[in-house]
DSSP file (Angstrom, degrees, kcal/mol; ACC not computed):
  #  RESIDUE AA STRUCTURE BP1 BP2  ACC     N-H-->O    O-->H-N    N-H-->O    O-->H-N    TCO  KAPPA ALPHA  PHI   PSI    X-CA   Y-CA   Z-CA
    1    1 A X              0   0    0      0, 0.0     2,-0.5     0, 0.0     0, 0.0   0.000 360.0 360.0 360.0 135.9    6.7   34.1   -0.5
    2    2 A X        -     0   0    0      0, 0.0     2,-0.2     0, 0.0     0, 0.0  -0.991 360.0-113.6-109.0 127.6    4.3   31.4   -2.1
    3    3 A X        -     0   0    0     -2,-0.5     2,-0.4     1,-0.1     0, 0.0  -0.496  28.8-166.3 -72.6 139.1    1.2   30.8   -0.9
    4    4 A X        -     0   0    0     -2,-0.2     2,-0.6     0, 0.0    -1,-0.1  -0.822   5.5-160.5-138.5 117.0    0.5   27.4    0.6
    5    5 A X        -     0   0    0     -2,-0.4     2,-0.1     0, 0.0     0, 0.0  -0.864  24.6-127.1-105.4 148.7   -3.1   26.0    1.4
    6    6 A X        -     0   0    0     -2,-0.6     2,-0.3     1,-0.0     3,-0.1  -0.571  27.0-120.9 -78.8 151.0   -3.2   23.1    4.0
    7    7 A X        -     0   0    0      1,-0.2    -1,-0.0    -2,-0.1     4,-0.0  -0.691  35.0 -75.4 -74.4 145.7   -4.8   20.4    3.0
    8    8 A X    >>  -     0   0    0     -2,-0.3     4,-1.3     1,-0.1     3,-0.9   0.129  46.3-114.2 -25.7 159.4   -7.7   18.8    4.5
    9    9 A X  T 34 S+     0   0    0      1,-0.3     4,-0.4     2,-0.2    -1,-0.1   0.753 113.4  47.2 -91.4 -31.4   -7.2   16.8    7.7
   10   10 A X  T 34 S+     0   0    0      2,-0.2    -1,-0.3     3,-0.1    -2,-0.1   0.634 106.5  55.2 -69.8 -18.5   -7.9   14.0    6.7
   11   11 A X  T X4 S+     0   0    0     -3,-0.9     3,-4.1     2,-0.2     2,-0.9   0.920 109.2  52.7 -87.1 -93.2   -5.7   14.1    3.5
   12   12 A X  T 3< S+     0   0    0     -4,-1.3    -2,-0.2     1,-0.3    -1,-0.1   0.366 116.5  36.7 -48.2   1.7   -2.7   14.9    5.6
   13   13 A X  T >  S+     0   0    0     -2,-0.9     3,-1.4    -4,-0.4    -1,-0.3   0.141  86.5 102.4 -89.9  -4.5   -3.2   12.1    7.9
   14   14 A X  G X  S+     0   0    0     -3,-4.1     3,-2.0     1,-0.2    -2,-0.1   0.964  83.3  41.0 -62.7 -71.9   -4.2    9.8    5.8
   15   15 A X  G 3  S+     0   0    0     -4,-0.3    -1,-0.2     1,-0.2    -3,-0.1   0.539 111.5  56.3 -47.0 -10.7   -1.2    7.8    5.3
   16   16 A X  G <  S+     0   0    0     -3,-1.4    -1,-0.2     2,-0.1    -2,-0.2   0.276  89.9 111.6-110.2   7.8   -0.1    8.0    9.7
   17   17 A X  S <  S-     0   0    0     -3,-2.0     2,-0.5    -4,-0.2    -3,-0.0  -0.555  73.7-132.4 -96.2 154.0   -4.1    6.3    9.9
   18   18 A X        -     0   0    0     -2,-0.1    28,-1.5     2,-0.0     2,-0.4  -0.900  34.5-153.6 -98.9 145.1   -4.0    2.3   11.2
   19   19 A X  E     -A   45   0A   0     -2,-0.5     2,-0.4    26,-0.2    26,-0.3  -0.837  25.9-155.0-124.2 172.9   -6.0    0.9    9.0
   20   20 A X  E     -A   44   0A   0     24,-3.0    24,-0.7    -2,-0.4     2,-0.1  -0.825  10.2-167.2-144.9  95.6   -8.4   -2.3    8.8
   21   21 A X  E     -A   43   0A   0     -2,-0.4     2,-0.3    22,-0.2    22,-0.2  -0.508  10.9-155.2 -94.2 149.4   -9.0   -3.7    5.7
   22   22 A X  E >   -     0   0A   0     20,-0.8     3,-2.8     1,-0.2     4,-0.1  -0.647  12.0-169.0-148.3  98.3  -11.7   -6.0    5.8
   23   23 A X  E 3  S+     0   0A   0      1,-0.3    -1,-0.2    -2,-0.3     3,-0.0   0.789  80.8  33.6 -57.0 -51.9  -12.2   -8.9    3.4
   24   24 A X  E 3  S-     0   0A   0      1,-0.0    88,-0.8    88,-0.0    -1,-0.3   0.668 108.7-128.1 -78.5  -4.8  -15.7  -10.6    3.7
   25   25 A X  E <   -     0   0A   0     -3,-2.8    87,-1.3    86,-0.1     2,-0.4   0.343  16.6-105.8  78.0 134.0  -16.9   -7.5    4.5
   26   26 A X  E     -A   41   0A   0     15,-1.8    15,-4.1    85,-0.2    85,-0.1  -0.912  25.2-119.5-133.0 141.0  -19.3   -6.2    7.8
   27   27 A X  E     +A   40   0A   0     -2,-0.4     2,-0.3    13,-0.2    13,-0.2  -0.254  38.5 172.0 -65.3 166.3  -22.4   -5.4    7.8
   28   28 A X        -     0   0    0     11,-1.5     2,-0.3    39,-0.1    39,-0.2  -0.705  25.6-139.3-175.2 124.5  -23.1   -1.7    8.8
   29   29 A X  E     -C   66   0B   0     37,-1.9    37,-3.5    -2,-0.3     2,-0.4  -0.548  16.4-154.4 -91.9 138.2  -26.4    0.3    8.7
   30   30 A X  E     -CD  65  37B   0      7,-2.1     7,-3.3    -2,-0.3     2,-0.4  -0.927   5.1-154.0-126.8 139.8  -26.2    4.5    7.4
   31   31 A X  E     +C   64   0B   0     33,-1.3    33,-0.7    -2,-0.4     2,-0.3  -0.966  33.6 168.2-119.6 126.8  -29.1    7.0    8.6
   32   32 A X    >   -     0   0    0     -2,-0.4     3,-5.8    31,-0.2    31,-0.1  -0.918  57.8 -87.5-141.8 157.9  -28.8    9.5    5.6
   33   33 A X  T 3  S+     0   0    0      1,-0.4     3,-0.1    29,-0.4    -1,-0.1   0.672 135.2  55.4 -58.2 -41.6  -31.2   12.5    4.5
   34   34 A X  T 3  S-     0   0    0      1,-0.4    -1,-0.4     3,-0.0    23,-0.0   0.078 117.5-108.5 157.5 -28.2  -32.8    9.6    2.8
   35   35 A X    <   -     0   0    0     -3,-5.8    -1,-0.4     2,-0.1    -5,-0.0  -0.216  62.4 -14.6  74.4 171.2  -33.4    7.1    5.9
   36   36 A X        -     0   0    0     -5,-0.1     2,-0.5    -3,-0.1    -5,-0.3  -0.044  57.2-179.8 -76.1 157.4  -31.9    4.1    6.8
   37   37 A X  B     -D   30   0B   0     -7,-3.3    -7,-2.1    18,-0.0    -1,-0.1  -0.940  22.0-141.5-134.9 144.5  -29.7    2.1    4.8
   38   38 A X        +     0   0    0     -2,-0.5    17,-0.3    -9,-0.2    16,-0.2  -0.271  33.8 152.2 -96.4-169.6  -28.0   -0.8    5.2
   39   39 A X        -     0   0    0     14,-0.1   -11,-1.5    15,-0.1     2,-0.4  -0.879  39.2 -99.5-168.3 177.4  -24.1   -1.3    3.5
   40   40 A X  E     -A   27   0A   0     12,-0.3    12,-1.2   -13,-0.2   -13,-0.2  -0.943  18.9-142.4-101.3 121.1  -21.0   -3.0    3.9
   41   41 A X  E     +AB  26  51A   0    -15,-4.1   -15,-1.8    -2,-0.4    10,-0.2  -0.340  21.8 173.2 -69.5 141.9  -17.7   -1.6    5.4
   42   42 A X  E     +     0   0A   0      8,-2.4   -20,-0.8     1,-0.6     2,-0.2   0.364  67.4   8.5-138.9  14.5  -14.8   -2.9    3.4
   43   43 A X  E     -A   21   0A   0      7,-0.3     7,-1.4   -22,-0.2    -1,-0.6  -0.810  67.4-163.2-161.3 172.0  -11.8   -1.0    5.0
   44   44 A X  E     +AB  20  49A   0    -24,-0.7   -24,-3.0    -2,-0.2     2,-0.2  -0.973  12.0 169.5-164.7 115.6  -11.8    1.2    8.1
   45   45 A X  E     -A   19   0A   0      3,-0.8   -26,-0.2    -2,-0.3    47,-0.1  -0.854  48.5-101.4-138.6 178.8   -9.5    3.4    9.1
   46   46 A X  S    S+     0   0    0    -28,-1.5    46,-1.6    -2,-0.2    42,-0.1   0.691 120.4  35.0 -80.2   0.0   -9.5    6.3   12.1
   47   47 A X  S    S-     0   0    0     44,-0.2    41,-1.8   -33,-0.1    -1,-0.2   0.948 129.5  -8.8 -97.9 -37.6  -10.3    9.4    9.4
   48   48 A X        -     0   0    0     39,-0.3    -3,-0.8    40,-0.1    39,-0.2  -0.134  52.3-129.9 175.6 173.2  -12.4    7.4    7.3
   49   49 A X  E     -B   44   0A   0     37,-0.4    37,-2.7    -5,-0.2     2,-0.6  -0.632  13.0-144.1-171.9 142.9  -14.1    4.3    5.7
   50   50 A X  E     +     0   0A   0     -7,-1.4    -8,-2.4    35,-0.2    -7,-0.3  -0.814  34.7 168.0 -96.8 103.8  -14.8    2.6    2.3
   51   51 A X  E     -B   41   0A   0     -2,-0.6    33,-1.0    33,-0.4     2,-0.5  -0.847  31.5-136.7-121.8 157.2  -18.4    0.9    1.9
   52   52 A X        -     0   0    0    -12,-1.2     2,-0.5    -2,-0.3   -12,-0.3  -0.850  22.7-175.0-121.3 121.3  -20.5   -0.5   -0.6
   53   53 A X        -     0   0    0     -2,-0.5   -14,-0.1    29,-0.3     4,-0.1  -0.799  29.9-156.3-105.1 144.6  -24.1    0.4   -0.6
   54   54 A X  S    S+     0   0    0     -2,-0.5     2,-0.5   -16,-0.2    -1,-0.1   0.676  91.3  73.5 -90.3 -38.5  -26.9   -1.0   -2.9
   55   55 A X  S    S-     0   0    0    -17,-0.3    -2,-0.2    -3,-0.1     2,-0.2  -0.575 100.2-112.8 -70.9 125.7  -28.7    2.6   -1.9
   56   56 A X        -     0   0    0     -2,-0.5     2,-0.3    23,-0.0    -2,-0.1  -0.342  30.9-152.5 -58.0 148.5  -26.9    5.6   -3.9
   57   57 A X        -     0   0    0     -2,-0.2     2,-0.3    26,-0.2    26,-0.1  -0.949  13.1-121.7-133.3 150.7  -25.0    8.0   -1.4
   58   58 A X    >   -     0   0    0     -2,-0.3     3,-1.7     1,-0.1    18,-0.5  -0.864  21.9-112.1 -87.8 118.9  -24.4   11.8   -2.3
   59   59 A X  T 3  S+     0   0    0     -2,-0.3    18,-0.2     1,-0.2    -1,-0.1  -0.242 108.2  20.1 -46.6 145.3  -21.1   13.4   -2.5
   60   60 A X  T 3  S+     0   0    0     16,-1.7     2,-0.2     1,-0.1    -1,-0.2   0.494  90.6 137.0  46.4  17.8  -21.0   16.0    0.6
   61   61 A X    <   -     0   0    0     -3,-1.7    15,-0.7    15,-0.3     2,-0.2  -0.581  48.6-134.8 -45.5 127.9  -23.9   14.2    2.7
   62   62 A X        +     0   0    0     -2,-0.2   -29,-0.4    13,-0.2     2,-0.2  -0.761  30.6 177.0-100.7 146.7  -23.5   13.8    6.4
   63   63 A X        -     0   0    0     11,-0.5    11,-1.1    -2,-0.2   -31,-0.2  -0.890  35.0-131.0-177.9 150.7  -24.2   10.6    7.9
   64   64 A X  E     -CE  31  73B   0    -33,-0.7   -33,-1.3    -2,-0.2     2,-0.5  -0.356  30.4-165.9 -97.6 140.6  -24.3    8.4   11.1
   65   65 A X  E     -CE  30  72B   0      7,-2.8     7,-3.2   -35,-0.2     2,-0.3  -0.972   2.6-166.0-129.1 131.6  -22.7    4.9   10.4
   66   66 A X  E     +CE  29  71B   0    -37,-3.5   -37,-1.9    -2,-0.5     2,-0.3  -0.985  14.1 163.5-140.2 147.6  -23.1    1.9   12.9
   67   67 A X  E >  S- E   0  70B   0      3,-1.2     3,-1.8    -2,-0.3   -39,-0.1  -0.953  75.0 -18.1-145.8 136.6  -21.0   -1.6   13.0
   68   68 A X  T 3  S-     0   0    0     -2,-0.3     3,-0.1     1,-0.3    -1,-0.1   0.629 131.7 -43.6  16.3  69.3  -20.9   -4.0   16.0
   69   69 A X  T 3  S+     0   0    0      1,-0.2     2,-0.4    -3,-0.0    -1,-0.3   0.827 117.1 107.7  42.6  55.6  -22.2   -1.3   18.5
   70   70 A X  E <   -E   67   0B   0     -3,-1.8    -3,-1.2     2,-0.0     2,-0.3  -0.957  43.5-176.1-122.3 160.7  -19.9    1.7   17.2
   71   71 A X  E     -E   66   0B   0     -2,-0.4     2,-0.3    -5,-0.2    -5,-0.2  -0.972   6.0-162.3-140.5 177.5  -21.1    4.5   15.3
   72   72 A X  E     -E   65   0B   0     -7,-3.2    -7,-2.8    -2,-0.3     2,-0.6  -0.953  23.2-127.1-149.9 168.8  -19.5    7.4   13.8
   73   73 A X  E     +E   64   0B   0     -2,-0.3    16,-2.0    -9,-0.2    17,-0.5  -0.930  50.1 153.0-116.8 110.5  -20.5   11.0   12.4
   74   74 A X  E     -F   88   0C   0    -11,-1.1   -11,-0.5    -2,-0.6    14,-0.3  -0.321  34.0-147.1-119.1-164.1  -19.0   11.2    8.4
   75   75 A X  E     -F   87   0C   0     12,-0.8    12,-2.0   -13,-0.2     2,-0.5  -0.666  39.4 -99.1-161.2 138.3  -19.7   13.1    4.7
   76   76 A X  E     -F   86   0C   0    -15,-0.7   -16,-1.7   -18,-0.5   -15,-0.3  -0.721  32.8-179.5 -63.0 130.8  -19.0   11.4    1.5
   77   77 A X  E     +     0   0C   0      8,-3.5     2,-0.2    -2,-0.5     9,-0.2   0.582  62.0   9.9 -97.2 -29.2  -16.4   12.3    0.4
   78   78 A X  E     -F   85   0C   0      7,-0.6     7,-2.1   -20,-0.1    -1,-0.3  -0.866  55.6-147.6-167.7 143.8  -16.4    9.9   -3.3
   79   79 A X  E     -F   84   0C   0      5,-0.3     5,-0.2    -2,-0.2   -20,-0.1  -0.943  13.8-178.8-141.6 100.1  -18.6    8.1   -4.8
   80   80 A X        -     0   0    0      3,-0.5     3,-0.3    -2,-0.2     5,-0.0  -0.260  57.4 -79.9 -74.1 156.3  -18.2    4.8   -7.0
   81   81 A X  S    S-     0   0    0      1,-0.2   -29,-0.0    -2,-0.1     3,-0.0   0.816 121.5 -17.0  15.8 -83.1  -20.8    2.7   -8.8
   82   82 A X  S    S+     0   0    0    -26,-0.1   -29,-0.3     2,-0.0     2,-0.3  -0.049 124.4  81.2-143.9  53.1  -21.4    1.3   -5.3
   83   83 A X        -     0   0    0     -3,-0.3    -3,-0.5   -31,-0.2   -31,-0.2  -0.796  53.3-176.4-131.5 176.3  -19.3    1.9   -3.6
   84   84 A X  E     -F   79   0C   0    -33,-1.0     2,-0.4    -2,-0.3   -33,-0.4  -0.894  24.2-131.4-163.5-170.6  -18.4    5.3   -1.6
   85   85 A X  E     -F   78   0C   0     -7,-2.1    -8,-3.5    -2,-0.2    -7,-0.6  -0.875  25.3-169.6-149.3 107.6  -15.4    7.1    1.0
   86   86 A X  E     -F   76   0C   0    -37,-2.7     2,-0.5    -2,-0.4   -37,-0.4  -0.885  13.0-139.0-121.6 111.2  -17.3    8.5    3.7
   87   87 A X  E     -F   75   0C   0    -12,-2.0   -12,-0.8    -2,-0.6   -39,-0.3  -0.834  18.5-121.7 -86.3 131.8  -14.7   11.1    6.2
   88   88 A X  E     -F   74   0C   0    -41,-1.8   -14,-0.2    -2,-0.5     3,-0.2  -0.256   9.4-150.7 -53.3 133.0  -15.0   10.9    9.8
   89   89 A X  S    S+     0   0    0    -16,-2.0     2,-0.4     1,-0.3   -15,-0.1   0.833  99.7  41.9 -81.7 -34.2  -16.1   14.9   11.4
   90   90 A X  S    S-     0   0    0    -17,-0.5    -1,-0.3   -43,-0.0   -17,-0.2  -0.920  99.5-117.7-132.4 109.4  -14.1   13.1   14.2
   91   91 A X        -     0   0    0     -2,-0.4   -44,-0.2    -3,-0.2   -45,-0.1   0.063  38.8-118.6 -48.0 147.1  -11.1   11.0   14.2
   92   92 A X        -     0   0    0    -46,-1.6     2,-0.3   -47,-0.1   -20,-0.0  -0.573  33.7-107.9 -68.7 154.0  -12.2    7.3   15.5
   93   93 A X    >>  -     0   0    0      1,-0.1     3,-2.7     4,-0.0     4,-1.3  -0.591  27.8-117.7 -54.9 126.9  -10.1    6.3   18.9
   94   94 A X  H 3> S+     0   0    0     -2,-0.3     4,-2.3     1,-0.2    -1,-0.1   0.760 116.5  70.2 -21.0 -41.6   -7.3    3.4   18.1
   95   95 A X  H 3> S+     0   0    0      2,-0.2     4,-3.1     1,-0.2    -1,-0.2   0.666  87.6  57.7 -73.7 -52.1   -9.3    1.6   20.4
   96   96 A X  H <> S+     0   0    0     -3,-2.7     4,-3.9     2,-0.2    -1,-0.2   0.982 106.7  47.6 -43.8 -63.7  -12.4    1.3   18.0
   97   97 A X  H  X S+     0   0    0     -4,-1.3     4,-1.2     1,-0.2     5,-0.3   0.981 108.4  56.9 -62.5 -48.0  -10.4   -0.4   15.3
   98   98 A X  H >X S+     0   0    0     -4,-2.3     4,-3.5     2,-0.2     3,-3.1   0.966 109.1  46.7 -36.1 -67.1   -8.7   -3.1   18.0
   99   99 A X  H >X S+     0   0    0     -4,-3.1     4,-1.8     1,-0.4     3,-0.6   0.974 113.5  52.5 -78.6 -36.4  -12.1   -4.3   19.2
  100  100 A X  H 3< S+     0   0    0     -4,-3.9     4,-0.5     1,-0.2    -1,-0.4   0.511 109.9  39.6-119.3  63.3  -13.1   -4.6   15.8
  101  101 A X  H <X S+     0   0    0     -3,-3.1     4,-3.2    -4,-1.2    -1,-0.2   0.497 114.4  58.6 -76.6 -32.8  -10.7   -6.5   14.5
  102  102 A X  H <X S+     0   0    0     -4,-3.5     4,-1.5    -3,-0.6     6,-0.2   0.686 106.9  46.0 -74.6 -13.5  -10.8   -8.3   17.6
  103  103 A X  H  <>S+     0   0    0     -4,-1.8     5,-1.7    -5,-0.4     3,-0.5   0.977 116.1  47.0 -75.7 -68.0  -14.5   -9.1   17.0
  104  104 A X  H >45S+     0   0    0     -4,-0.5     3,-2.2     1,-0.2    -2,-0.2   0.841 111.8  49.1 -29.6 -73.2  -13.8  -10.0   13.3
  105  105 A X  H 3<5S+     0   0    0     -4,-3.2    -1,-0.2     1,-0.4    -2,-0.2   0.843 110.4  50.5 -53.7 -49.1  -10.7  -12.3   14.3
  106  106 A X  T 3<5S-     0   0    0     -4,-1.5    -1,-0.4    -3,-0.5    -2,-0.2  -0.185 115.2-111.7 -82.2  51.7  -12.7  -14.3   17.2
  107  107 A X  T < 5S+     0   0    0     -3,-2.2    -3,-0.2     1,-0.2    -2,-0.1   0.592  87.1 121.5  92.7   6.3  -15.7  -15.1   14.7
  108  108 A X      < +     0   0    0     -5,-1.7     2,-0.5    -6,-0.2    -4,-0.2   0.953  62.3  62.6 -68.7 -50.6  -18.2  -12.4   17.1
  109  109 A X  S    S-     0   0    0     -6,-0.2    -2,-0.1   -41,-0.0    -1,-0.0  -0.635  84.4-142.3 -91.4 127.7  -19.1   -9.7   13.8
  110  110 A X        -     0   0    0     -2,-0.5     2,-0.3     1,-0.1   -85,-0.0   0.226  22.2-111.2 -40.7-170.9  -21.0  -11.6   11.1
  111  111 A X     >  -     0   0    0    -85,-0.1     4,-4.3   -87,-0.1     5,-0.3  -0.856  27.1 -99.5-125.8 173.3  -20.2  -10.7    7.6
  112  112 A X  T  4 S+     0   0    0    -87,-1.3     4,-0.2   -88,-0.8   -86,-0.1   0.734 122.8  47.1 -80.3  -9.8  -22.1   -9.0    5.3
  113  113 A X  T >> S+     0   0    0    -89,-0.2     4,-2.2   -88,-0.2     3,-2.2   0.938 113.8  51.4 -91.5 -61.3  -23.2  -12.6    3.3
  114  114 A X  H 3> S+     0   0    0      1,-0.3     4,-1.6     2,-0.2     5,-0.4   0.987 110.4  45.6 -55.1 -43.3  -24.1  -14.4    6.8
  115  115 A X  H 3X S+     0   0    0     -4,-4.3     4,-0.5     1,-0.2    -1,-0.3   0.796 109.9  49.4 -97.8  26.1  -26.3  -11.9    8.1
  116  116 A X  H <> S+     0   0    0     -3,-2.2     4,-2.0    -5,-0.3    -1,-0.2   0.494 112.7  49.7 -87.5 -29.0  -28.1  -11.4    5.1
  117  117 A X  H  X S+     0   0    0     -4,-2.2     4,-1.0     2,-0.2     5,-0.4   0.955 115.2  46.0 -56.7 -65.9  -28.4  -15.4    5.2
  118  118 A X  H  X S+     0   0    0     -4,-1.6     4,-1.9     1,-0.2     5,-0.3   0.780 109.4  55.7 -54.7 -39.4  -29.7  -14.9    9.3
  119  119 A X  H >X S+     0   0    0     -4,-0.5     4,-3.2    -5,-0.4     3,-1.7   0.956 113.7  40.8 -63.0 -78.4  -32.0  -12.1    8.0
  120  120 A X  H 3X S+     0   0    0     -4,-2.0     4,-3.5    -3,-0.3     3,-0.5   0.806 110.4  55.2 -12.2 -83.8  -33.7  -14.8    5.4
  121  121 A X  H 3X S+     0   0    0     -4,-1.0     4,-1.8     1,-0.3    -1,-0.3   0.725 106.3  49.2 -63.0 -23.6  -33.8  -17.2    7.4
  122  122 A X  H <<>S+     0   0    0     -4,-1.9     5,-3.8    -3,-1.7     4,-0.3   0.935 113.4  44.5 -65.9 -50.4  -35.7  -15.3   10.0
  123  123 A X  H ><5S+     0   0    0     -4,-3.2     3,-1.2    -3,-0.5    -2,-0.2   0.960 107.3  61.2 -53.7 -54.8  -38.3  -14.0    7.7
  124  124 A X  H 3<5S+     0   0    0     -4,-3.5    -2,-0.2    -5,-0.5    -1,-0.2   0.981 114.1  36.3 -47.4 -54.1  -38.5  -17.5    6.2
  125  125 A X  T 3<5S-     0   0    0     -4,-1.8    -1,-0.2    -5,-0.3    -2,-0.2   0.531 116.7-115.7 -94.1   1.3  -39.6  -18.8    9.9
  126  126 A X  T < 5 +     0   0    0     -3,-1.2     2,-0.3    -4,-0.3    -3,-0.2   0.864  67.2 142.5  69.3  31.4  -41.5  -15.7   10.4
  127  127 A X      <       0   0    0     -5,-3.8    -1,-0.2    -6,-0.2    -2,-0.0  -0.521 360.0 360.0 -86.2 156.4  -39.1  -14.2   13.7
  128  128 A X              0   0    0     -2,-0.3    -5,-0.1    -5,-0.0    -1,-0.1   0.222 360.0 360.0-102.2 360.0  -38.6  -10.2   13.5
């Protein structure tokens, strides 16, 4: 008999996940041990997401991620330069990734270079 450890859940789903790769990038704000911080998602799947943060992230941190009124509950999992692989505690519903793609596709979710522009330009004219 050999003994056989399961893999993590996410591991062993990983590949059966829809995923949403996401090219200009979306903006998405992280609340971490640390406070908040902003990032960008660049793919999105239901176990998972890959973002690049200007703030360092910790391997095995938990932390609340929100994009175009979703959030999620994660841990980084890897950690790049800046970039990082943050697992979902909870798989996302299908349903998440439709609307946003569907946000994305009609021109609704900024990307991560315009709403740093709208951010500017707001400061510049002295809005909050």
């Amino acid at each position: 008999m050999t003994d056989v450890t399961p893999l993590p859940f996410a591991q062993r789903h990983r590949r059966r996940d829809a995923r949403l790769r996401i090219r200009q990038g979306l903006p998405a704000l992280l609340v971490t041990l640390d406070g908040q911080v902003s990032a960008t998602l660049l793919d999105l799947s239901q176990s998972g997401m890959q973002l690049y943060s200007a703030h360092p992230l910790r391997r095995g941190h938990d932390l609340i991620i929100w994009w175009l009124g979703f959030e999620a509950f994660g841990e980084v999992v890897w950690t790049g330069e800046s970039e990082a692989g943050v697992e979902f505690h909870e798989l996302l519903p299908p349903v998440v990734l439709l609307h946003t793609r569907d946000q994305i596709d009609q021109g609704q979710a900024r990307n991560s270079t315009q709403s740093a522009y709208d951010h500017a330009r707001a400061w510049y004219h002295g809005y909050r």
